[in-house]
C-alpha positions, 0 to 999 in steps of 0.5 A: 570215792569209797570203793573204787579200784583198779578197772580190771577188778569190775567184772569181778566185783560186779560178780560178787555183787550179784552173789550177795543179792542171791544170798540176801538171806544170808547178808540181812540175818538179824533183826527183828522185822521179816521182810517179803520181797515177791520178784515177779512170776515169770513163764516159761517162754520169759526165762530169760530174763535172767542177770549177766550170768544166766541166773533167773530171780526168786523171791527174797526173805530176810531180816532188817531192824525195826530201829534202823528203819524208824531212824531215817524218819520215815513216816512210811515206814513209820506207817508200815510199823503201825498196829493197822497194818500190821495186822492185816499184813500178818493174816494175809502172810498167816503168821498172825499167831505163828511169827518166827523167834525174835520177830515183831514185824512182818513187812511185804515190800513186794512192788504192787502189781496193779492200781494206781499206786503202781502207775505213780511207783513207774513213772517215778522209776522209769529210765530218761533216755539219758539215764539210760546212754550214760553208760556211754560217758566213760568213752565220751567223757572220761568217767570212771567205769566204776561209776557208769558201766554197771550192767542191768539187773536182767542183762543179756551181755553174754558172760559165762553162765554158773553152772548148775545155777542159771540155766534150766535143768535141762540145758545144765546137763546138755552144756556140762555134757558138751562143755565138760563144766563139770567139776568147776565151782563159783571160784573158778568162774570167777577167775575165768571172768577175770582172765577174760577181762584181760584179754581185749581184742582190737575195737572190743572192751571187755566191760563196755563191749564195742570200743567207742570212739568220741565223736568230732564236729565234722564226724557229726556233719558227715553223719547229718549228711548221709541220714545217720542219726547214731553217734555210735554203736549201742551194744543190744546188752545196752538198749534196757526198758525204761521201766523193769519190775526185777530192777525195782525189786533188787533195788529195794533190797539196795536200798535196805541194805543201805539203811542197814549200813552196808555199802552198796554198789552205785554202778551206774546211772539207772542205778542211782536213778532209780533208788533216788525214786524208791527213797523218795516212795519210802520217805528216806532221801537221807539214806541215800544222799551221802553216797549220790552226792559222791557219786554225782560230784565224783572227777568227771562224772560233773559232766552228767549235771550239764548233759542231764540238766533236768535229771540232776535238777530232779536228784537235786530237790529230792535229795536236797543238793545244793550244788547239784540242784544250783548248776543244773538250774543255771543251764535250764534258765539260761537254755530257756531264757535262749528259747523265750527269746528266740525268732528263728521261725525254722526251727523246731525248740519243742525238743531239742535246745538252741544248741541242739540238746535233747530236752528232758521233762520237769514236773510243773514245780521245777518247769514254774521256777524255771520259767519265772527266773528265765524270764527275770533273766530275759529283763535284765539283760535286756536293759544292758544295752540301753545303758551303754546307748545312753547319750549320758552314760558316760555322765552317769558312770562318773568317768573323771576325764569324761567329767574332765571334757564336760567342764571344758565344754561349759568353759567353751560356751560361754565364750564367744570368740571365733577360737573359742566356737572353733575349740568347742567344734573340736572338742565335741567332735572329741566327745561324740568319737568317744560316746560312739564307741561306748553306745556300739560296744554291743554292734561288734560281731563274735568271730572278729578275731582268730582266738575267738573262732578258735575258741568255739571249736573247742566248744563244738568238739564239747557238744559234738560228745553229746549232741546228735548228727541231725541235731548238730550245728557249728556255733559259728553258724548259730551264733550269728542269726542270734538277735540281740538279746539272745547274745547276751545270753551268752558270754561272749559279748561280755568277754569282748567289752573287757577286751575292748577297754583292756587295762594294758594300754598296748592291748586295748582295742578302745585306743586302737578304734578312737586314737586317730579320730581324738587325736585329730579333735584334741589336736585342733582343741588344743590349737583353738584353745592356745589361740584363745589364751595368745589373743586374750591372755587375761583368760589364763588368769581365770580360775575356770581357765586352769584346768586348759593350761600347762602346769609349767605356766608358772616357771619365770620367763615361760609362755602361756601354753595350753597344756598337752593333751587336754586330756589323758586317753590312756587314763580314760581308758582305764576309768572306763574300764573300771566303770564297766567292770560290772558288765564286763566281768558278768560272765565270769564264774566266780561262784560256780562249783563245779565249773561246768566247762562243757557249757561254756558257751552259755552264761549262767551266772545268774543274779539274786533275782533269778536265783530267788525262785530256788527254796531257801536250802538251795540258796533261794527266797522260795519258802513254799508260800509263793511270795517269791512269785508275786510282783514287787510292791507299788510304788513307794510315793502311794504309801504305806500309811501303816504296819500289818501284812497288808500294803496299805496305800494311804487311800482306803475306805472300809471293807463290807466284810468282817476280817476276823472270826470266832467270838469276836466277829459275832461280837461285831454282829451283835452290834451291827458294825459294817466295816473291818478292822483292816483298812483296805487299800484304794487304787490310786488310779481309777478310785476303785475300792478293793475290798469295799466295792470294785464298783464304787467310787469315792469322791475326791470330796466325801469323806468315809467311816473312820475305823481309828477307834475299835468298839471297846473303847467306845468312850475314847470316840465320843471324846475325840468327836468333840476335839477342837477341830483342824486351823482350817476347819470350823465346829459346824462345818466338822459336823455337816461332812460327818453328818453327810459322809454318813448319809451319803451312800446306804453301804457306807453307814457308820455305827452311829447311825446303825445304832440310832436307828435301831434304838428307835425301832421295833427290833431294838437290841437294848445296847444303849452303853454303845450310843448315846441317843442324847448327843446332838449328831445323833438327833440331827441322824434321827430326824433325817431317818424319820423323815425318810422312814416312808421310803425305807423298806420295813425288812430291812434290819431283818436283811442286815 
């Protein structure tokens, strides 16, 4: 990673940093925009606000390129360039008439100090608790210092103050009288901060303070005991506010010096925190996102996406990461997915995890897509174990020596003899011992071996480095109150059935728990099965009977014998083992980058179904529609009957309200069309109609409106009412159901009848080339409506 050294060379690095934010001035001199940036007004009592060398703030002035600004696509700085405000911005600076030489742009990026907008701008800046004690990663994680012992912009850690600079004036003359500072320049305060950095003292480092001792899992205990909630030491340096103007300003400059392609130092985690947030605000993530990504990806600093799991979630959608954004979604599913799952009525999983880590927030967007691929995950684990519990699951896994013992069976039962019931006893009894080790594959307990437990301490002395002593539990006490559910959620489960059906025969724990049980049952098979083919030899001759006997039958002068085993166990062994594959390799991190060793007691390797809820560029399904969150499609058996973007089931009738607009619908207005031009859908269950009435029940036996033929081609409908009809349906009875599906309920009128009865009525709107009022259908329509015509209301073509 660019610009890391030496260790001791931090302190003064960290110096000249804070020189050049002074001096900004100096550093951004070109350009043609004029930058303010007003650090706020502090009294008299606050001097003390100040960085790590006693200097206080003050407000900056400095020059950026209009260009470089517009180049990262900003539409906030795009808007910031615009006439409007650049108008109003160079009266309240009153430089409207007067803008120094080669400016064309005034910009104030003063934070605000009131409103709404600076609500927004602190809850997007302020510091997790997280961020804040990640300094301490280099102790407990082994993170460089050069990415995570960066100290606040207003520090309290008590270096050297430069003289004459950061003090009051008063205090400056006391401590050159009593210090004799006199005569010492920048350069020689920098090599005293360098000489200090090499003089360390027992227990005392001179970047971090306190030397930090990572805990251990019975350090943790024994705090528990004893009411100590600390890990370790804080300094007082360490224990900054969540939220600090000064920091949002020197960030700002940060920022700007970034898009003006200078390097910037990213110290620490609140650092890159924060400017995260501020590209966010200005709408310029790309500017940044290079430099975070290293900074993230960078050795072991990997660590921060698996103790911050939704700060990294965060940094990952602002900066669009993939890997970043893909890992921290893992663990957030997978703890959640623990959490839903959960039955333990004594804890409290509001605020800590199942394995005791502090839960950060998500705004609703990231909490919705983890909670839907937590609950995918929850299904489908959840249907493992019904697969190895099946009475067929061996048929279903098609294990040939499985296949093998099915045949025999059938053989079996369609001989009768006292051998042959006895040989099929025992071959069942062979059977039944294998199927029971394949249906308790999910009985066996976690700590059954030394390795195993072993194993989990190495997990504990993990978590113990960022999970706190009231917070702390051994996983060999968590892992056993999980219900069934909750271990499959973990990788443990999984790695057991691999080991159970090993491909090393000497390793297989399979052959050690069924070798005494089927041998015995071979055995007596087997015997059964000689006694058989000894009393009745014609057996032996029967095609069935080959797969029983010796393939040494056929040697001249030899005895029928049955051969010896029926069966391969070592064989079956190995076809179970390559039939379970998929559930015993599922907790293998194949695709994992980086590999997130620090929680590997969850299991994270998620399938598409989870991994869908993710946007498209992290690998996802999610394109903003919200079609990922919706549920599958009915069954296949119900439809569909046609294209569109609707699903159409097969059973449909019209819908009361036009689906299209513009000309078109005032078109079909004119006409007096009820119905659609979309087809709905029927609920195959209930006979509820979806888009025409939630109400109203069709008949198995009544017909609907068609909507086969659209009104500007009115002539192909007349033609096709008049075809020759269905084998089983004659001309007349054709007429009657279309004559009685138009008049057998008033909301489902069809267009025929519409226009006849308007065509006879006082309000006719004349559009005779739509019907023909000489069509016998037609007059059969109008005497009924005329014979009705004292029950109808006269309004009603008013109300239509």
């Amino acid at each position: 990673m660019k610009g890391l050294m030496a260790e001791d060379s931090i302190p003064s690095s960290r110096f000249v940093e804070v020189c050049r934010l002074r001096s900004i001035e100096h550093e951004l001199n070109e350009g043609d925009t004029l930058v303010f940036i007003d650090f706020p007004d502090l009294s008299r009592r606050q001097w003390g606000q100040t960085d790590c060398y006693g200097m206080p703030y003050s407000s900056k002035k400095f020059r950026v390129h209009s260009k470089k600004l517009l180049a990262t696509g900003s539409a906030k700085f795009a808007d910031m360039l615009s006439p409007t405000y650049q108008f109003r911005i160079q009266r309240r600076k009153k430089l409207a008439k007067n803008l120094p030489e080669g400016i064309k742009y005034v910009l104030d990026l003063t934070p605000p100090s009131e409103g709404d907008e600076l609500v927004f701008q602190m809850t997007q800046l302020s510091l997790t608790p997280g961020i804040i004690k990640w300094w301490a990663s280099n102790a407990l994680h082994k993170v460089s210092n050069w990415l995570v012992s960066g100290h606040d912009d207003v520090c309290t850690c008590g270096q050297p103050p430069i003289p004459g600079w950061g003090l009051p004036k008063e205090e400056v003359k006391e401590q050159r009288h009593d210090e004799n500072f006199n005569g010492d320049t920048a350069s020689d305060i920098n090599n005293m901060i360098n000489n200090n950095s090499n003089n360390k003292t027992d227990g005392i480092d001179a970047i971090n303070g306190p030397k930090i001792i990572p805990p251990s899992p019975q350090n943790l205990v024994d705090k528990q005991l004893h009411g100590i909630n600390r890990p370790y030491e804080t300094p007082e340096y360490r224990n900054i506010p969540d939220y600090c103007p000064t920091r949002h300003c020197n960030s700002i400059i940060r920022l700007l010096l970034m898009i003006e392609g200078r390097d910037v130092m990213l110290d620490s985690a609140n650092r890159v925190w924060t400017l995260v947030a501020l590209a966010k605000i200005f709408d310029c993530t790309s500017v940044i996102r290079d430099q975070v990504a290293q900074w993230i990806m960078y050795a072991d600093n990997t660590k921060f996406i698996e103790v911050l799991p939704e700060e990294a979630l965060q940094i990952g959608f602002a900066l669009e990461l993939v890997q970043v954004t893909q890992c921290a979604f893992r663990i957030l599913v997978n703890e959640l997915a623990l959490k839903e799952t959960s039955i333990d009525s004594n804890r409290d999983l509001s605020r800590v995890t199942v394995f005791g880590r502090r839960l950060g927030n998500l705004d609703d967007e990231l909490q919705n897509i983890v909670q839907h691929a937590a609950r995918a995950l929850v299904e489908r684990v959840s249907l493992i174990p019904d697969t190895f519990e099946s009475q067929h699951s061996l048929d279903c896994w098609m294990v040939e020596e499985w296949v093998k013992l099915r045949k025999m069976e059938g053989i079996l039962i369609q001989h009768r003899s006292a051998s042959g019931k006895l040989a099929l006893d025992a071959l069942r009894d062979l059977m039944t011992s294998i199927q029971n080790t394949v249906s308790h594959a999910f009985n066996r307990p976690i700590l059954g071996t030394e390795n195993a437990r072993q194993a989990l301490i190495s997990m504990d002395e993990d978590r113990a480095t960022y999970v706190l002593p009231n917070d702390f539990q051994r996983l060999e006490d968590i892992l056993p109150e999980f219900n069934r559910t909750q271990k499959l959620l973990c990788p443990f489960i999984y790695q057991q059935i691999g080991e159970l059906w090993d491909t090393n025969y000497s390793q297989s724990r399979w052959q050690t728990l069924v070798y005494a049980s089927s041998t015995r049952s071979m055995a007596r098979a087997q015997a059964h099965v000689q006694q058989m083919v000894e009393v009745a030899p014609e057996l032996a001759a029967l095609a069935p009977f080959e797969m029983f006997m010796s393939p040494e039958n056929g040697v001249e002068g030899g005895t029928l014998s049955v051969k010896d085993p029926l069966i391969d166990l070592n064989v079956l062994n190995r076809q179970i083992h390559d039939a379970i594959l998929p559930f015993s390799s599922s907790w293998v991190r194949f695709d994992i980058e980086p590999a997130l060793n620090l929680t590997r007691h969850m299991l994270l390797t998620l399938d598409y179904n989870e991994l869908k809820f993710l946007p498209l560029w992290a690998g996802g399904c999610n394109d903003g529609t919200g079609g990922v969150f919706e549920t599958e499609l009915p069954p296949a058996q119900w439809g569909p009957n046609g294209p569109g973007p609707a699903y159409h089931t097969g059973n449909t009738i019209p819908s009361t309200t036009s689906s299209v607009s513009g000309s078109l619908a005032d078109d079909f207005s004119t006409m007096k069309v009820r119905g659609s031009t979309v087809v709905g859908s029927l609920d195959a269950q209930d006979s509820i109609s979806t888009v025409y009435a939630r109400d109203h029940v069709i008949a198995d036996n009544v017909s609907v409106a068609s909507e086969s033929f659209d009104m500007d081609g009115t002539e192909y409908y007349q033609e096709a009412r008049f075809v020759i009809p269905a084998e089983h349906q004659d001309t007349g009875r054709a007429v009657d159901m279309m004559v009685e599906s138009l008049h057998s309920d008033a909301e489902t009128a069809s267009v025929m009848t519409d226009r006849v009865t308007t065509t006879g009525s006082n309000h006719d709107s004349g559009d005779d080339d739509v019907m023909n009022i000489d069509d016998p259908v037609a007059n059969v329509i109008a005497q009924s409506d005329e014979s009705d015509s004292d029950a109808s209301t006269s309004g009603g073509w008013d109300e239509i």
